[in-house]
C-alpha positions in Angstrom: -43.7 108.9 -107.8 -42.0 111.0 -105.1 -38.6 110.4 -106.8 -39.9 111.6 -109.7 -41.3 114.8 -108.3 -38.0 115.4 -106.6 -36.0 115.2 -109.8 -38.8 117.2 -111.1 -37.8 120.2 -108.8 -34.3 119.4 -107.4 -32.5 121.8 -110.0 -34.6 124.7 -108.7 -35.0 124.0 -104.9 -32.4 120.9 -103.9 -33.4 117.6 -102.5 -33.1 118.5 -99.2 -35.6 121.3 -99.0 -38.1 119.3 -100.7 -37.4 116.1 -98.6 -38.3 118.4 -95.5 -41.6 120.3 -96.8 -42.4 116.7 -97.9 -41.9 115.1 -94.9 -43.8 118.3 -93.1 -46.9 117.1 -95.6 -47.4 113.4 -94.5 -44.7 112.3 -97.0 -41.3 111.1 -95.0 -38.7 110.6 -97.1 -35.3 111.6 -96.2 -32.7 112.6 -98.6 -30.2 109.6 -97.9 -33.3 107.4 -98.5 -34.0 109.6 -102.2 -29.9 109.0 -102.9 -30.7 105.2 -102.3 -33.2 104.9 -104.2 -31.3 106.7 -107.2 -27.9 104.4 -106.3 -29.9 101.3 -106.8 -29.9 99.4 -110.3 -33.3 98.4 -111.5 -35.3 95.2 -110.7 -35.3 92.6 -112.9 -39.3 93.2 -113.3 -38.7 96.8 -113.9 -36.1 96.1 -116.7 -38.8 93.4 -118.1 -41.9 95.5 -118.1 -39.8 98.4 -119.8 -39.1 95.7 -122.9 -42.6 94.9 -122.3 -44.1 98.4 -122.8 -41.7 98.7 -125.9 -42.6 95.6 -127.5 -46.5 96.4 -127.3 -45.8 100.0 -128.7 -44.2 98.6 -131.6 -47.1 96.2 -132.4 -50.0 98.4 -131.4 -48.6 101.1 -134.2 -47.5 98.7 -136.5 -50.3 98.0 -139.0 -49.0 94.9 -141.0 -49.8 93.3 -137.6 -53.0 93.5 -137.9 -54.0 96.8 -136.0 -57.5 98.4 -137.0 -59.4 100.8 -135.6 -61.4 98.8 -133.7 -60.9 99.9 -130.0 -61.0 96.1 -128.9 -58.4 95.0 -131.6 -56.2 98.2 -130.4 -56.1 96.5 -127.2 -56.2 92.2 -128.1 -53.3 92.9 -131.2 -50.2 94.0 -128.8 -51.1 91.7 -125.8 -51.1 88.4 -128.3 -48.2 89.3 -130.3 -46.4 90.1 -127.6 -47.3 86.7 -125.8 -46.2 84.8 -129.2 -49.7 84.0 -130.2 -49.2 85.7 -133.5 -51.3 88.5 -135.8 -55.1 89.2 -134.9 -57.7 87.2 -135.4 -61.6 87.5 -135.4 -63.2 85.9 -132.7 
């Protein structure tokens, strides 16, 4: 989250200004630790849970998979397709 906001606003006021006013605001984080952070390949669960998210997009918006507008099937559909269990079903 404070990476984020950093490459939000480095363009207009640098990462080490905002690592200072940050740090000044209960928020330490000093700008060798924000270049470490942005050095450092992603975790294995953060490269899992991004094909994750993808996977449940595809099914939630895909309707041959047995989407409706039913808020509970909007929510049931992507997590058992995505855990192999197949198309919706009724309970």
């Amino acid at each position: 989250m404070v990476v984020q906001f950093i490459d939000d606003h480095r363009d207009r006021f640098g990462v080490e200004p905002i690592c200072r006013v940050l740090t000044e605001h209960a928020v330490p984080i000093a700008p060798s630790g924000y270049y470490a952070f942005k050095a450092r390949p992603a975790s294995a669960r953060a490269v899992a849970d991004a094909e994750l998210i993808l996977e449940i997009e595809r099914v939630f918006w895909d309707q041959k998979l047995g989407r409706s507008d039913d808020v509970c099937a909007g929510v049931t559909v992507p997590l058992e397709v995505a855990n192999g269990e197949g198309s919706y079903r009724p309970l």
